[in-house]
PAVO-192843 format. One record per residue (C-alpha): residue number from 0; residue in one letter; z, y, x. Coordinates in Angstrom, 1 decimal. Layout:
// PAVO-192843
num:residu:Z:Y:X
NUM:A:Z:Y:X $
...
END
This chain:
// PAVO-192843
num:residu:Z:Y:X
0:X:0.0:0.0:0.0 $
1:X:-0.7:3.8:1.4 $
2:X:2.5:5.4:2.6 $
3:X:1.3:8.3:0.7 $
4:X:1.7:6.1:-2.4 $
5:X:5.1:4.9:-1.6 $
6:X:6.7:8.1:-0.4 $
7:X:6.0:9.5:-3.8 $
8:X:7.2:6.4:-5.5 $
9:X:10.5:6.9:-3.5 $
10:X:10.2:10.5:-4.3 $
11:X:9.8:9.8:-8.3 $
12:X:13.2:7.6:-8.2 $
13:X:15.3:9.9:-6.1 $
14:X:14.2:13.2:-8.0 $
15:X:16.3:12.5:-11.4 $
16:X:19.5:12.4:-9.1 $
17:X:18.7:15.1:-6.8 $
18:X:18.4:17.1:-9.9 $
19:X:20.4:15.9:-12.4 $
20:X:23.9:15.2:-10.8 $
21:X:24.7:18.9:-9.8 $
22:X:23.4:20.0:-13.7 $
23:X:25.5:17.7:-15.5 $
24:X:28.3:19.3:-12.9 $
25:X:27.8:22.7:-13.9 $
26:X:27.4:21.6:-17.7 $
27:X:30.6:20.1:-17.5 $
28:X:32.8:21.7:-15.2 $
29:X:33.9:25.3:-14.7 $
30:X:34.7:28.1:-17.4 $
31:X:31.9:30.2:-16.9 $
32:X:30.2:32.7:-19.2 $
33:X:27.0:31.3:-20.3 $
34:X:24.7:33.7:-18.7 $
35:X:27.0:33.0:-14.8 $
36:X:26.0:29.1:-16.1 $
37:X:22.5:29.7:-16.3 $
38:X:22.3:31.6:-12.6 $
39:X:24.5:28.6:-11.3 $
40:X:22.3:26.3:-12.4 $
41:X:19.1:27.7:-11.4 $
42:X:20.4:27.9:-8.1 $
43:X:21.5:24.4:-8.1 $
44:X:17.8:23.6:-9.1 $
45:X:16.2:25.3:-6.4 $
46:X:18.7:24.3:-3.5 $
47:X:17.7:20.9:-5.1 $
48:X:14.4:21.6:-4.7 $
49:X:14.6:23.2:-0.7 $
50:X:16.9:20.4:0.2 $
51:X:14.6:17.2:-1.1 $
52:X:11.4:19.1:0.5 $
53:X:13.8:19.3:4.1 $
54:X:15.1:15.6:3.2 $
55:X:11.6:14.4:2.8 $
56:X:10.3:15.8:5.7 $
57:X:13.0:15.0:8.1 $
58:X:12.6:11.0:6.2 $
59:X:9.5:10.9:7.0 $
60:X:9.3:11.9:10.4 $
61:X:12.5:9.1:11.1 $
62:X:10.8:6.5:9.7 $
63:X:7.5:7.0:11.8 $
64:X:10.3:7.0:14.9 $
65:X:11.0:3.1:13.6 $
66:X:14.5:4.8:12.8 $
67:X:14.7:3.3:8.8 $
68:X:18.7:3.3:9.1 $
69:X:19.1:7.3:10.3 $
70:X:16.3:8.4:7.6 $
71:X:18.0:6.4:4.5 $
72:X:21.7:7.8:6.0 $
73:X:20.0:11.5:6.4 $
74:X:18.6:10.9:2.4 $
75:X:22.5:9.5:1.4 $
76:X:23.8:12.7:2.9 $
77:X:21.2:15.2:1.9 $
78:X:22.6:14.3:-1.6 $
79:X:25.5:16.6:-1.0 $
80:X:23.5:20.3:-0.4 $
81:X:23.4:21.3:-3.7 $
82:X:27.3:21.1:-4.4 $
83:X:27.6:23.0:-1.5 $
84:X:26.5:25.6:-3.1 $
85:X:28.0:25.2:-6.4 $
86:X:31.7:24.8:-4.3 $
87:X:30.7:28.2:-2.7 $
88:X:29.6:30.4:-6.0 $
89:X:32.9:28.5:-7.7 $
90:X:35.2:29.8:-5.0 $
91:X:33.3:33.1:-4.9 $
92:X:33.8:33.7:-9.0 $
93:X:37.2:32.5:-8.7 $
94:X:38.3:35.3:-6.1 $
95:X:40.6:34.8:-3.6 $
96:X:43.5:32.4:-3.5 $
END
């Protein structure tokens, strides 16, 4: 099968959980106003969105190494970026402790 093929099979499974696990984290955590919501969560979509392209890239280029276990470890912890985020704009609505 063409690599192309497979990355974007890859790429159509790990997409729902790139995307979907910080939305349903906004949606159910955090007292925000509605409107601070919406920002949040457009944000958390396109950090989703930078990170996957970065993850991707930096997957691909692993693999053609013959490095399978660092590129599927770098995909595991690319999960994380878009909570980073979310942590950040939490603690900065919050104000300071």
């Amino acid at each position: 099968m063409d690599d192309t093929i497979v990355w974007a099979i890859i790429a159509a499974f790990y997409a729902p959980l790139r995307y979907l696990l910080p939305v349903m984290v906004l949606f159910i955590t955090g007292n925000e106003t509605e409107q601070v919501r919406g920002t949040l969560i457009r944000r958390a979509l396109l950090d989703s969105t930078l990170s996957m392209v970065l993850a991707f890239l930096l997957v691909v280029y692993l693999t053609r190494q013959g490095r399978i276990s660092a590129a599927m470890l770098g995909l595991f912890a690319s999960m994380g970026m878009p909570f980073i985020r979310i942590w950040r704009h939490r603690r900065e609505i919050a104000g300071p402790a």
